[in-house]
C-alpha positions in Angstrom: 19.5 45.9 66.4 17.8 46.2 63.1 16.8 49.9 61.9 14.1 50.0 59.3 14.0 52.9 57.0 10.3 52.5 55.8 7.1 54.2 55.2 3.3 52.6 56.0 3.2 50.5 52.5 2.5 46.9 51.7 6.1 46.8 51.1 6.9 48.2 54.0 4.6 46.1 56.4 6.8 43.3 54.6 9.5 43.8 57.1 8.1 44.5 60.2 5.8 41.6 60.0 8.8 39.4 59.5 10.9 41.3 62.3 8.0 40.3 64.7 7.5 36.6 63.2 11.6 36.4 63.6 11.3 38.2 67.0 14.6 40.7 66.1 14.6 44.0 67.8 14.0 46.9 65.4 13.8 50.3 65.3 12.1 52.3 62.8 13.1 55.3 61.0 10.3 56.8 59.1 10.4 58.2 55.2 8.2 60.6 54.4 7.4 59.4 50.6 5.0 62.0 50.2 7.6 65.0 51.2 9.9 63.3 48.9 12.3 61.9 51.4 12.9 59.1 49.6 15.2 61.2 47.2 17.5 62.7 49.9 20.8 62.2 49.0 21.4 60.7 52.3 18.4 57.6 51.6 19.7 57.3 48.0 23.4 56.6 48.9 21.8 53.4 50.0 18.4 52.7 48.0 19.4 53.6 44.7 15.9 53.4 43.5 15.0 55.4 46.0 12.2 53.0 47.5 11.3 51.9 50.6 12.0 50.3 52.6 15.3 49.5 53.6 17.4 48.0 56.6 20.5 48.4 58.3 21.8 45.5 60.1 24.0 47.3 63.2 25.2 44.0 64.6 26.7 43.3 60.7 27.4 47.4 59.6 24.9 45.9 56.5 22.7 47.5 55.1 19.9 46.2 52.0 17.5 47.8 49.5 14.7 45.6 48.4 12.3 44.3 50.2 12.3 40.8 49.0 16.3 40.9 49.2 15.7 42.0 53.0 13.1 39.0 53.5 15.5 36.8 52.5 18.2 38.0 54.6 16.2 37.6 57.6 15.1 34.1 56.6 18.6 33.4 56.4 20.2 35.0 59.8 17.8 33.7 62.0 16.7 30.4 60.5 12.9 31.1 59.9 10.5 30.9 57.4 13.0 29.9 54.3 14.0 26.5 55.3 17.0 25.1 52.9 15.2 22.4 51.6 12.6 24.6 50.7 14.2 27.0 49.0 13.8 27.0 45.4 9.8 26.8 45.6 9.7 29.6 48.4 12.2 31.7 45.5 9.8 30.8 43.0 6.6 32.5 45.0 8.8 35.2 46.3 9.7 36.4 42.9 6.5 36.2 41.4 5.1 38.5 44.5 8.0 40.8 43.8 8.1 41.0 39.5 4.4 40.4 39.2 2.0 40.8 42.2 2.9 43.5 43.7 3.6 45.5 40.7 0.4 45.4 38.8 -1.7 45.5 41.8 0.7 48.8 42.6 -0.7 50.0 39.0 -4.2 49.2 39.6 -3.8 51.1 42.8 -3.0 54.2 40.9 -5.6 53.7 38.3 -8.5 52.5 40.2 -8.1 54.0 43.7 -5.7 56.9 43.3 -6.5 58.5 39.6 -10.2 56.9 39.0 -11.5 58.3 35.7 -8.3 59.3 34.0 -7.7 56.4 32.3 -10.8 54.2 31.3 -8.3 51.4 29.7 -6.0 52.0 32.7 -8.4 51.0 34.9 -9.9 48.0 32.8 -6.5 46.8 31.9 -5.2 46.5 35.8 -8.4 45.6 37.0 -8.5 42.4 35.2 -5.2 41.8 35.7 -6.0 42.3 39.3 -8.7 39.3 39.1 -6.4 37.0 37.5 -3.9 37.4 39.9 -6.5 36.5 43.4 -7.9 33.7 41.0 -4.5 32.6 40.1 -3.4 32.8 44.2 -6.3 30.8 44.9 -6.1 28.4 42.4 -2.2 28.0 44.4 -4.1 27.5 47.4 -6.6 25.0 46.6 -3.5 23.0 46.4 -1.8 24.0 49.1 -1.9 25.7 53.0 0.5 28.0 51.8 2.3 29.1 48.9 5.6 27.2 49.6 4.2 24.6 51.3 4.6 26.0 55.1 4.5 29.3 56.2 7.1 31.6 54.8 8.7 34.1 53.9 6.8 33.9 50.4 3.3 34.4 52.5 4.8 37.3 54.4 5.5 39.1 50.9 2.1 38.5 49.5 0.0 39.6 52.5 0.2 43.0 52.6 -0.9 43.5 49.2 -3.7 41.3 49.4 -4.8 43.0 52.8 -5.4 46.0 50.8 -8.5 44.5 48.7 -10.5 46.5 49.8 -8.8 49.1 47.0 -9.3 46.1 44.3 -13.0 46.0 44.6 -12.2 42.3 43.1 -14.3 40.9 46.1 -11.7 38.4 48.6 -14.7 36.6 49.9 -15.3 35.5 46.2 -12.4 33.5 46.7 -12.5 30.3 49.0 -9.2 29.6 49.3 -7.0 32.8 49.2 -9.4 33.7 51.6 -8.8 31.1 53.9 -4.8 31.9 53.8 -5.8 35.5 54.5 -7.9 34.9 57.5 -5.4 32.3 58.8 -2.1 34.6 58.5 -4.3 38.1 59.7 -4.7 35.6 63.0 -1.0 35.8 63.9 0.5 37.9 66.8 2.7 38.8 64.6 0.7 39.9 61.5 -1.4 42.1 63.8 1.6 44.1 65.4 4.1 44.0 62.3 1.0 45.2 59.9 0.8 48.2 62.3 3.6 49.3 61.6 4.1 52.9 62.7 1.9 51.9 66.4 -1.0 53.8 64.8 -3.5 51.0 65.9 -4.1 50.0 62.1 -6.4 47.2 61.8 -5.7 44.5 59.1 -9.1 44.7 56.6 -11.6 41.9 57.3 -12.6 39.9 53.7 
């Protein structure tokens, strides 16, 4: 059994999606980032950042921070989505989703969707950095079905954040190919129940 210590974030949805695509039995604890759970000494004494989400592993008393970290993991234990041979370029994607996707599209969140006209450069500076990134993806996906090559765990990093365009205002349809990857993957089983992650009949945003 796999409990997931998470809140309803694109990081978050991360993990569950894999747990279904993996087909692990989880449980999920919620964190209440907003009421500042996160910062209990209880969560911290195994996120040291503090961030969500985590996992602990009961058939292995394990437990891992970082959601990337935890992708791997699972890749790894059950033989899915991070094939050996396959590894380096799957890192390679999975890194750049971790150090560079997901954080400045986290920034033009809180610029352009959370805190709109507090910051004009803020918001110009993320927004175009936002652009580069889907043009850079589908520029990635001109050449290839998925990021890696097949399916992995790579594509089930980058998802999530990309399923929240409508927040970007960048426009997905715009974009032939990243859209292509988007409507393919938001067709799985699994996408659809892992994305919903707390069972609140969430719907995964159409382009």
């Amino acid at each position: 059994m796999i409990e997931v210590l998470t809140a309803n974030t694109p990081n978050g949805k991360k993990i569950t999606i894999m747990l279904e695509e993996i087909g692990f039995k989880y449980k999920i604890k919620k964190i209440n980032i907003n009421k500042d759970e996160q910062f209990n000494p209880e969560f911290r004494s195994i996120s040291p950042f503090s961030k969500i989400p985590v996992i602990i592993d009961h058939d292995n008393q394990i437990s891992l921070f970082e959601s990337g970290a935890i992708l791997i993991y699972l890749g790894e234990k059950s033989g899915k989505f991070y094939p050996e041979k396959n590894k380096h370029l799957i890192n390679q994607w999975l890194m750049g989703q971790m150090a560079y996707v997901g954080p400045m599209l986290g920034q033009h969140h809180q610029f352009h969707h959370y805190n709109p006209g507090k910051s004009d450069w803020g918001e110009k500076r993320y927004f175009k950095i936002a652009e580069i990134i889907y043009k850079d993806l589908d520029d990635r996906l001109q050449k290839s079905k998925f990021l890696a090559g097949d399916y992995s765990i790579a594509d089930i990093a980058t998802f999530p954040w990309i399923a929240r365009h409508e927040w970007h205002d960048i426009g997905l349809k715009n974009f032939k190919y990243l859209s292509r990857w988007y409507d393919e993957i938001s067709n799985r089983k699994a996408v659809i129940k892992g994305f919903d992650l707390l069972n609140g009949d969430e719907k995964i945003p159409k382009p």
